[in-house]
N, C-alpha and C positions, 0 to 999 in steps of 0.2 A: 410335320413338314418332311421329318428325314420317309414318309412310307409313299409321301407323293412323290416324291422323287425318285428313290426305289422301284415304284410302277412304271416312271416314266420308263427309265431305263430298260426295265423288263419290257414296256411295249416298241421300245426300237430294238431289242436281242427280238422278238417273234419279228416286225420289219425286216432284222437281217437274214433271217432262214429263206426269204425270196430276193431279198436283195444281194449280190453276191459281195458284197463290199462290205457290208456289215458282219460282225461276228457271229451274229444267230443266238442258238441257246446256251454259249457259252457264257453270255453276257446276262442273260437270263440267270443262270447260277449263280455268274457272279456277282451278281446283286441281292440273291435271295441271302450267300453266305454276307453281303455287309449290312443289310438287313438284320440279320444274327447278330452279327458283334456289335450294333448300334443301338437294338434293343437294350434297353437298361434295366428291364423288370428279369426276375432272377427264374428259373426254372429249366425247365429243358423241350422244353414244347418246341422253341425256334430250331432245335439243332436238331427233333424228330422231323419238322420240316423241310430245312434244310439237305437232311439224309434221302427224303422223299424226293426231293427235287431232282438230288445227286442219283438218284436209282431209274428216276425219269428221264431225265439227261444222256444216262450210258445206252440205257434201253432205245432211243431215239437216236444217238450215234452210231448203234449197232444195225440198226432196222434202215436207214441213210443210205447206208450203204449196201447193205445184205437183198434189201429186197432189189433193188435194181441190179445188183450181179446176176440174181436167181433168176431173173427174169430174163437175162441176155444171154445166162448161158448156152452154149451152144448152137444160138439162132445165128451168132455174126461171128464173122473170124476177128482173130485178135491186134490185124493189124489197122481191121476197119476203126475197132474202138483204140486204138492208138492212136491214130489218122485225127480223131475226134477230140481226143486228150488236148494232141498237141495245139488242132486247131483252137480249144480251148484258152490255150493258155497266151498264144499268140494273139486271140481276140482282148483277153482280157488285157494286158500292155499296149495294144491298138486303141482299144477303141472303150476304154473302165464306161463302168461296168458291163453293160449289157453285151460288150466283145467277147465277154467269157462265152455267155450264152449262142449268140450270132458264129463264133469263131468252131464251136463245139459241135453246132449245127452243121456249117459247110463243109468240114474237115469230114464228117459221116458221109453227108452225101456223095462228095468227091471221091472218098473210098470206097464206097458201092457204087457211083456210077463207072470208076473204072474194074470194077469184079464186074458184075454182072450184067456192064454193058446196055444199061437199059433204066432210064430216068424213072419208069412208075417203079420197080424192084428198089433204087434208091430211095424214091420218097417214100415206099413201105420200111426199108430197115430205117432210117431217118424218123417216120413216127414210132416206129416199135423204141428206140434209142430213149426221144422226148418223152416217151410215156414211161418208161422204167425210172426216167430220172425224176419224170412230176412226181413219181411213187414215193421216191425217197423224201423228196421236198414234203409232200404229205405226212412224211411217219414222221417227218424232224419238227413239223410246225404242230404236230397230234401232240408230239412229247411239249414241245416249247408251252401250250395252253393248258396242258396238263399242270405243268410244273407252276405259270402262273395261278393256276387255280388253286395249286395246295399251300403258296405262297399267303394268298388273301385267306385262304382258313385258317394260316397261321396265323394272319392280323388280328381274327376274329378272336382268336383263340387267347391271343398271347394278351 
């Protein structure tokens, strides 16, 4: 009972990496380490697991972020993705959850359509924006099924 429930969790932590309201693969870990200390068979396999998971996790927090920097650098000025932050954060206390996403959005536009004057140049920096960030959402949800997967060979295993 305790490893269905275990998964459960794990499959709303990979839900959360899209949803912005959820915790993502934080939740994911922390389920694999209560997984660990709930296991009652004695050895060390769950806690090689667990380190896997823990090594997937950083790797996927690292890459979250890193590759959509990489990818923005120097294509937009700083105050466009600031412009986007704030709409961000603004949407998301407006209008939970999907105002993260919606507010992130128009706050880009808005800052490119007043640079460069001109709504196709906005909706180009505006998809270059959404796609650096779908990037990151992809390396966070690659690690999140990752980490469940080494999870179940630890079932298998343990």
């Amino acid at each position: 009972m305790t490893t269905v429930l275990v998964g459960l969790v794990m499959l709303v932590g990979l839900l959360g990496v899209v949803v912005p309201l959820l915790p993502g693969t934080a939740l994911v870990l922390a389920a694999g380490v209560a997984w660990a200390v709930l296991v009652v068979e004695d050895g060390s396999t769950r806690w090689v697991v667990v380190g896997t998971m823990t090594a997937l996790f950083l790797a996927g927090l690292v890459l979250k972020y890193a590759l959509p920097g990489r990818r923005l650098a120097g294509r937009l000025p700083r105050r466009t993705l600031l412009l986007g932050a704030a709409g961000a954060v603004v949407g998301f206390f407006a209008l939970p959850p999907l105002g993260l996403l919606l507010g992130g959005v128009l706050g880009v536009y808005l800052a490119e359509a007043q640079r460069a004057g001109s709504s196709a140049e906005a909706r180009r920096s505006t998809v270059q924006v959404l796609t650096a960030i779908g990037l990151g959402v992809l390396a966070e949800l690659t690690a999140g099924v990752l980490m469940v997967a080494a999870w179940l060979l630890g079932v298998v295993l343990v």
